[in-house]
LUMFINU-220911 format. One record per residue (C-alpha): x, y, z. Coordinates in steps of 0.02 Angstrom, whole numbers, plus 50000, padded with zeros to 5 digits. Example, Ala and Ser with C-alpha at 12.3 -4.5 7.8 and 13.67 -1.06 7.14 Angstrom:
<pts>
506154977550390
506844994750357
</pts>
This chain:
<pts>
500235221149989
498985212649870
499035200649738
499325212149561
498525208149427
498845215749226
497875230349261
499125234749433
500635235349337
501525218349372
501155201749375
499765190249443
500565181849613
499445168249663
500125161949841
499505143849872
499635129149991
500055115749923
498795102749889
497275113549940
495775110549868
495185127249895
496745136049821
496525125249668
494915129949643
495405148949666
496885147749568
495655140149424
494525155749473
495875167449435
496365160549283
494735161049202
494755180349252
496365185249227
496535175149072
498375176549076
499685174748919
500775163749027
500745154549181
502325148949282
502005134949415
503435132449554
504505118849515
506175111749431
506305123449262
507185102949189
505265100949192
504815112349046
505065097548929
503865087949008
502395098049050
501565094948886
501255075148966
500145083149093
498845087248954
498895065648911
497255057648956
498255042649004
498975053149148
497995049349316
498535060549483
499195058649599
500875059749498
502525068349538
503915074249445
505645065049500
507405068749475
508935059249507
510695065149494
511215052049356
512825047449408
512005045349592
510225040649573
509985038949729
510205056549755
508635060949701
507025071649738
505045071149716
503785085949661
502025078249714
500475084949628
498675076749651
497195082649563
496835095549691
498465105449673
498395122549637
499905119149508
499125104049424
497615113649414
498475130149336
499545116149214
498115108249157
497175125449134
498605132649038
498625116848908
496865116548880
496855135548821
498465134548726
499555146648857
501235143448879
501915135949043
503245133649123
504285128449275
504945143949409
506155138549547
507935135549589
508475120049450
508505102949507
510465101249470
510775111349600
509495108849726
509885090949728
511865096849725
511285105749890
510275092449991
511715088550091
512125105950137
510435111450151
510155100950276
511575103550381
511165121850378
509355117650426
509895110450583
511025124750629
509765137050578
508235129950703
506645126350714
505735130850533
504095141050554
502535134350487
501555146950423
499965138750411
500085133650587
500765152450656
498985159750564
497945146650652
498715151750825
498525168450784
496575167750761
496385156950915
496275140150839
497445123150935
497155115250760
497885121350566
496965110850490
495345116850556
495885134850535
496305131350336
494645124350312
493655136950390
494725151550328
495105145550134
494215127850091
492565130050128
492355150050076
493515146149924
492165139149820
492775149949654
491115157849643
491835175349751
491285192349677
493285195049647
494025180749627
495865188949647
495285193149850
495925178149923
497625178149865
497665197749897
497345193250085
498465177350079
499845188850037
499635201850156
499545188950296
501305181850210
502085198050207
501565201950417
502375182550428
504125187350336
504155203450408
504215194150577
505275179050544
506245183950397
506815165950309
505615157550456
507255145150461
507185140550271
508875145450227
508795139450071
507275148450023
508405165449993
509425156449846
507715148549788
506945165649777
508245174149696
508095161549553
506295161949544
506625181849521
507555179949400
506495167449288
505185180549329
506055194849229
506475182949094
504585179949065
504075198749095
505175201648951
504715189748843
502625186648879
502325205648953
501705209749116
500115197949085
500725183649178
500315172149315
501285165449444
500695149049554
501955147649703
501895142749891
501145159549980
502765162650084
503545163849929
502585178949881
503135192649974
505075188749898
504405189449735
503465205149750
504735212349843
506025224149731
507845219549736
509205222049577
509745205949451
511475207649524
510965208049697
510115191149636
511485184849536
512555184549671
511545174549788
511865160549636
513615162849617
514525145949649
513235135349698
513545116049654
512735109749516
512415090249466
512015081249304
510105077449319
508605065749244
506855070249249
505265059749222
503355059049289
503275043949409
501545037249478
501255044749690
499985038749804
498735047149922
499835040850057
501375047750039
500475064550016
499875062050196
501125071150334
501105058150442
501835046550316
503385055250305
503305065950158
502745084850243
501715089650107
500545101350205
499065088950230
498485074950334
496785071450237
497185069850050
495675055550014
494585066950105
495255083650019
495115072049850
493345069549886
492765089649912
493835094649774
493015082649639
491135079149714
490065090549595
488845094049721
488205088749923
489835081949964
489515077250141
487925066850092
489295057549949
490555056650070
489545047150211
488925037250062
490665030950031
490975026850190
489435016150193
490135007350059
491715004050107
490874997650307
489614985650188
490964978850089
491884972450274
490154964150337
489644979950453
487794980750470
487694998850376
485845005050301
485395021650191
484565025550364
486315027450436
486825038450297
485575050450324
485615051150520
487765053450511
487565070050373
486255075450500
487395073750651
488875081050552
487865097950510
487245101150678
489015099050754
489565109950614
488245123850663
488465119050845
490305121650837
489975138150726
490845130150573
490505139350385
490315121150323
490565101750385
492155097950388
493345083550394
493245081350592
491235083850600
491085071850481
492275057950577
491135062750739
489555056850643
490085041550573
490825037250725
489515038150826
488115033250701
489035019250585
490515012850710
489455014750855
490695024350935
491885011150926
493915016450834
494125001250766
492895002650594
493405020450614
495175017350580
494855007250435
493965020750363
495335034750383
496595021850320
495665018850166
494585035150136
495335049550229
497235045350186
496585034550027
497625021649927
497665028849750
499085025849633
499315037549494
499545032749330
500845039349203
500865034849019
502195025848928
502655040148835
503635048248976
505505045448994
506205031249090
507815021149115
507825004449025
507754994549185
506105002749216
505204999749019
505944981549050
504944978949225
503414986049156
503264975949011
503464960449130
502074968049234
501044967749106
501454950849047
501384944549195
499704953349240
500464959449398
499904975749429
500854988349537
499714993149701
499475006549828
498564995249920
499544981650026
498904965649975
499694945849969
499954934749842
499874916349832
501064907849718
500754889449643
502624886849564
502184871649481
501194884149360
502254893249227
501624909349260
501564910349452
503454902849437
503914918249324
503064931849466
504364921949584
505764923349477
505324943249444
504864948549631
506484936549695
507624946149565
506664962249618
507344957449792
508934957149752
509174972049662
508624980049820
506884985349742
505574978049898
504194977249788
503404960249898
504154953950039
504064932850080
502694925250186
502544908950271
501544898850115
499694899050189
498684882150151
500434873150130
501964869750198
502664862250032
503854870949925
502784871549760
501874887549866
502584904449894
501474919349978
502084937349961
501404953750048
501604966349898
501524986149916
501874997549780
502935012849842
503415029149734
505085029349809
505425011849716
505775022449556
507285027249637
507965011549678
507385005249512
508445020049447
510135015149559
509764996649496
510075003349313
511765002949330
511804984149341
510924983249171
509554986949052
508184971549101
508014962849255
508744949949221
510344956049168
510624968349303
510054955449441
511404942149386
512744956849360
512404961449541
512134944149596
514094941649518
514754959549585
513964951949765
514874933849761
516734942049737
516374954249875
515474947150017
516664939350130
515674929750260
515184910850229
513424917650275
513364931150146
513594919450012
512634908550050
511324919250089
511694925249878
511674907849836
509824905649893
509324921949823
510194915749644
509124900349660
507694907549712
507894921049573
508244908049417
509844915849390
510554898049332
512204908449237
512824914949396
512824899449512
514414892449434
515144909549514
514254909449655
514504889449706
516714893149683
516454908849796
515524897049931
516674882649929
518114892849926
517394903350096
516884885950186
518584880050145
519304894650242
518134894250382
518444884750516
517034890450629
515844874850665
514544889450720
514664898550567
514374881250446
512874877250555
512264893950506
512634892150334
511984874150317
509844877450332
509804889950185
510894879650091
509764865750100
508314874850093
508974880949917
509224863049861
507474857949900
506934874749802
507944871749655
507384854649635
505494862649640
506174875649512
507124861049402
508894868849418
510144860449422
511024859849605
512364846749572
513794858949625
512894866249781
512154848049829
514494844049844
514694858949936
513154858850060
513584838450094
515384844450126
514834857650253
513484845150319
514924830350358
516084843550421
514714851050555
514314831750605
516304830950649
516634846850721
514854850250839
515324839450991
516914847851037
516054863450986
514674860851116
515784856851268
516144868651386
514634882351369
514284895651441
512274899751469
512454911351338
513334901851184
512454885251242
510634895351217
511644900751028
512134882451003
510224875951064
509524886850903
510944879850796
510574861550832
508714865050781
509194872950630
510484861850561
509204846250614
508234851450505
509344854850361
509814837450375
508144832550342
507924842550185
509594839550137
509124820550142
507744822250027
508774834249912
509984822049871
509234807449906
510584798349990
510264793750178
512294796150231
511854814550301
510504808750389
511524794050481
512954804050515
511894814050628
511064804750704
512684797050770
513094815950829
511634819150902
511914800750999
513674809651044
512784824451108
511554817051227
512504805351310
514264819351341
514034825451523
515394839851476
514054847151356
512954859951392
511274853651476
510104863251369
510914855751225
510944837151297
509134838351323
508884845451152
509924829351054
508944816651158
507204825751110
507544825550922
508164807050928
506634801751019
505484811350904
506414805450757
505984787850832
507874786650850
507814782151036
506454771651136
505444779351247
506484767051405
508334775751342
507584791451333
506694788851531
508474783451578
509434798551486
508294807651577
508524797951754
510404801551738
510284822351704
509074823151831
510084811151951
510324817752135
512204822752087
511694834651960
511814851851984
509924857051996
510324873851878
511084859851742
509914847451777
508494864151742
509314869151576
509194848551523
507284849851547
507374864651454
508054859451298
507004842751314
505334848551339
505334867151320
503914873851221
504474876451057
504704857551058
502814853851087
503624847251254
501984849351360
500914836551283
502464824051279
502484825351468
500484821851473
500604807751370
502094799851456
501714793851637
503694788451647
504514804551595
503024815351680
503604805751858
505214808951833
505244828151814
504074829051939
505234815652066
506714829052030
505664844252075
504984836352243
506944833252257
507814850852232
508414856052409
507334871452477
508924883052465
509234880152309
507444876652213
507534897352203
508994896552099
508164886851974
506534893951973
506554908951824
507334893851730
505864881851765
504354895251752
505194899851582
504914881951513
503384876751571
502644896451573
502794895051395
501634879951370
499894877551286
498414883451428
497864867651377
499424857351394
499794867751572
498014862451629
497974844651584
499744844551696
499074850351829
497744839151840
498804825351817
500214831551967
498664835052067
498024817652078
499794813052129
501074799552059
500364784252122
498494790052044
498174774851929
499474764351962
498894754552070
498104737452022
498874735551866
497514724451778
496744725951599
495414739651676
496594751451751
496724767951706
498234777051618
498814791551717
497284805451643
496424795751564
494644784951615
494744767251633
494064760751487
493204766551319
491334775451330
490624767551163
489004778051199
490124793951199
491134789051050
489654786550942
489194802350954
490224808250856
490044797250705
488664806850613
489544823950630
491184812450555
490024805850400
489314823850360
491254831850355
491874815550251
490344817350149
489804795850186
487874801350169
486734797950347
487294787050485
486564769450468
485264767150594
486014757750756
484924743250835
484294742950988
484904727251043
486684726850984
</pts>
């Protein structure tokens, strides 16, 4: 079959791929011949009210049409178009001449009503055939993409003597491929055909045979192909059907790439961007762009590279008989001329060029729900610009407006709309920073969408969920977890709710586990409030409460361990050590702080608890200056005595001087301690040393190189190395035996130049 124009009796079938340069530049080809009196794009008819946007200058592609089932929104579905698409390109051609357009495909009520049973019959009916890819195979080619380009991109240039030829041979390849595999295992694509028939005979009838059609090219051969309206109908009959809502939503580059998830037909859309809208000598732009982008990350790139890498990308395209360079001669040049020949510049340029990291734009004009005009204007007040791009932001909270992006992207958070994600503050470790990692993503308009329901502004819906939340989480760690969000998020109203739900669930809980895991947030949202001014009276009651009541109840917790629940318990004790801390601060009362320390005296010295978690309470008393460095050589003497189990004895050092604790350098520092781990180890009986030995390379494995080496040394020289003598000139264990001024001073003028003192004074010779 061929594509029919007016003057064959029917109407004009242009078969596509989707997102093809080349087809959009045919499909503009044919339009200017044909010159049709209407054009009908695939997609949701629901969109015929909002095609006339399409023609606003303040909408930028990559853009997509989205609709959500409104009393589900998150049943929902996307309709992708960049500026390259054949049906943006036959849209925007219709509304520049004044043709009507319109929408041809089964309606989004019902397709969304189906995307459950769709794909359940998808699985049962197989693997789907890819049409694109069956061609390629066909003509010899391992690669699609390669076969697309040489076949339609670079010969579809809309310059062809008959512009109608390539869709003529498009179909007739279609109708071998249907003829073969029928529905290809689309089984939907019979009840999405039979409606696109049938909005075909509506438009005969009312626009004449003089009509164009822009659809997929395996849709073709159905719509050519000559069935009745009731054979049609009753494909229809009963299908489910759905209350929808349709708007225009910005899309990215990304998610039109296959490999991001979305199948849209193309792995290259930055590069496909590039041919479709560079005027003229696109490889020559293209490796100019690429220059660009190497220059901007400190890569030594010259105009001399440019012009060597469009060299090397023509003769592989003549070498490899190519009509034109294309996307994977053009890689091969820059690789080997401007990454020299290295994948790691290379990959930065397919992230950012090849893939790309637009963001459409959509203008304000187009419908939305309430929630989404609210978060807008607060973008915009805010000057906080949606991205493609991943990027991170740096938050001073002591400044009014960097305190309001907190509020926004915290409330955001909670309404389940990841806009940013929290970072460990860089430059600080103060509460007055935040950092976030922030990455616009199409498919937050749906969540935005589902959010709705909470409200009409951010606010409103955050603290309605926020509420909703308290009442229904049950676990003491779930609301706490809300409380720090509601902090966090400024939602000041909903903390009285919030604060009844968590005293009333650490009432009930008796679990000295579960209030250690509650405590650390709890404090850390004190601390934040007070940086945010709320008030925290009511949590500062409840988190002292749950502090006094884990001091009481963690010693009995903590006895009889096994391995596993005392390595739980060690990352407890950490956790709620340091809560105490902040909690200390937050309320500025030193009772907490006391009160622990008199458990963590409990802890160390109770040879029924767990070793790893004696070790651990001794550690943080002696680093809290709590404990002398003689008690803590003697707690030490006693869990490594003779009559301790060497596995026990192990799991003590463990929690004393394991890594995370910085535990290397205290043992190069400390001669006493340092001679008595090392007097236990030249102890352990030869049968059992094995035993303990995963234990003890996991501790000290774990160590600085530096920390490891300086040990090393220190056990190599042997315990008595220094000792001996004892007067004023001996040496510490490490160390030389007195101070090298001559060496010291050399490092006074490089001191004055970084504290900015001016030049070093001139020493004298005789001082």
């Amino acid at each position: 079959m061929t594509a029919r124009g007016p003057g064959h009796g029917g109407p004009l079938l242009l078969g596509v791929r989707h997102h093809g340069p080349g087809s959009a530049r045919a499909v503009h080809a044919a339009l200017e011949a044909a010159r049709p009196r209407a054009v009908l794009v695939e997609g949701p008819p629901e969109g015929d009210a909002l095609v006339r946007l399409a023609a606003d200058d303040r909408m930028k592609p990559p853009v997509a049409l989205l609709a959500h089932a409104v009393d589900d929104p998150g049943l929902a579905s996307f309709w992708p178009m960049a500026d390259f698409s054949p049906e943006w390109v036959a849209i925007r051609w219709a509304l520049a001449h004044g043709t009507p357009v319109r929408f041809v495909d089964l309606p989004a009520a019902n397709s969304l009503a189906m995307a459950e049973y769709a794909a359940k019959e998808q699985g049962q009916a197989g693997r789907a055939v890819d049409p694109i890819g069956t061609l390629a195979e066909t003509a010899g080619y391992d690669d699609p993409e390669r076969w697309w380009e040489d076949v339609v991109e670079h010969r579809a240039d809309g310059r062809a003597a008959d512009p109608l030829a390539p869709f003529a041979a498009l179909a007739d390849a279609m109708t071998a491929l249907r003829e073969a595999y029928g529905e290809g295992g689309h089984p939907q694509d019979a009840v999405r055909e039979a409606c696109m028939r049938l909005q075909l005979r509506g438009a005969r009838k009312e626009f004449g045979e003089h009509i164009a059609v822009v659809c997929g090219a395996w849709h073709v051969p159905a719509l050519a192909a000559r069935t009745t309206v009731a054979a049609d109908r009753s494909l229809l009959k009963g299908i489910p059907k759905v209350r929808t809502e349709l708007t225009w939503v910005p899309w990215t580059h990304r998610r039109l790439a296959r490999h991001s998830g979305y199948g849209a037909g193309i792995e290259s859309p930055g590069w496909y961007g590039h041919v479709y809208g560079a005027p003229d000598r696109p490889v020559e732009r293209w490796m100019t762009k690429v220059a660009g982008l190497l220059r901007e990350e400190d890569k030594p790139v010259s105009s001399a590279h440019v012009i060597e890498a469009v060299r090397l990308a023509e003769t592989l395209a003549a070498l490899r008989d190519r009509p034109a360079v294309g996307l994977t001669e053009a890689t091969d040049a820059v690789r080997a001329v401007m990454c020299e020949g290295s994948d790691v510049p290379l990959d930065l340029v397919r992230d950012r060029l090849v893939v790309g990291e637009i963001l459409g734009e959509v203008p304000d004009s187009a419908p939305a729900v309430p929630l989404q005009r609210d978060l807008d204007g607060q973008q915009r007040t805010l000057r906080l610009r949606p991205e493609a791009r991943e990027r991170e932001l740096d938050l001073d909270l002591r400044k009014e407006t960097d305190a309001a992006r907190s509020r926004l992207l915290h409330r955001l958070r909670l309404l389940g709309v990841d806009w940013g994600a929290p970072l460990a503050g860089r430059g600080s470790t103060g509460t007055f920073r935040e950092s976030w990692r922030l990455r616009w993503e199409p498919e937050l308009f749906v969540r935005i969408a589902e959010a709705g329901v909470w409200g009409t502004t951010v606010l409103a819906a955050a603290s309605a969920k926020a509420e909703a939340d308290a009442v229904s989480v049950s676990s003491l760690a779930g609301v706490t977890a809300l409380a720090e969000q509601c902090l966090l998020a400024g939602l000041s109203e909903v903390l009285p709710v919030v604060m009844r739900a968590l005293a009333d669930r650490a009432a009930l809980d008796a679990d000295v586990g579960h209030l250690a895991d509650a405590l650390p947030a709890l404090a850390r949202s004190l601390r934040y409030g007070d940086v945010r001014s709320t008030d925290g009276a009511a949590l500062a009651e409840v988190t002292v409460g749950i502090a006094e009541r884990v001091c009481v109840g963690l010693p009995p917790a903590c006895t009889g361990l096994d391995t596993d629940a005392a390595a739980e318990m060690h990352g407890r004790l950490d956790g709620v050590h340091t809560a105490i801390g902040l909690l200390a601060d937050a309320v500025r009362a030193e009772g907490p702080a006391e009160r622990w320390a008199g458990t963590l005296r409990k802890l160390s010295a109770r040879d029924a608890v767990a070793g790893v978690i004696r070790g651990r309470a001794t550690r943080l008393l002696l680093d809290d200056g709590l404990l002398t460095g003689s008690e803590a050589a003697r707690l030490m003497g006693q869990a490594l005595s003779p009559g301790t189990p060497p596995a026990e004895a192990a799991a003590w050092i463990e929690g004393f001087v394991g890594a995370e604790t910085g535990g290397g350098m205290l043992l190069v520092h400390d001669e006493r301690l340092l001679g008595l781990v090392d007097a236990w180890l030249t102890g352990i009986p030869a049968g059992e040393f094995t035993g303990v030995l995963p234990l003890l390379r996991r501790t000290f494995s774990d160590y600085e190189p530096g920390a490891r080496r300086a040990l090393g040394d220190l056990v190599r020289r042997g315990p008595e190395a220094g000792r001996t003598g004892g007067g004023a000139g001996t040496a510490a264990q490490g160390f030389g035996e007195g101070l090298d001024e001559e060496r010291a001073d050399a490092v006074v003028p490089v001191l004055r130049l970084l504290l900015g003192c001016g030049a070093p004074a001139a020493r004298a010779e005789n001082g």
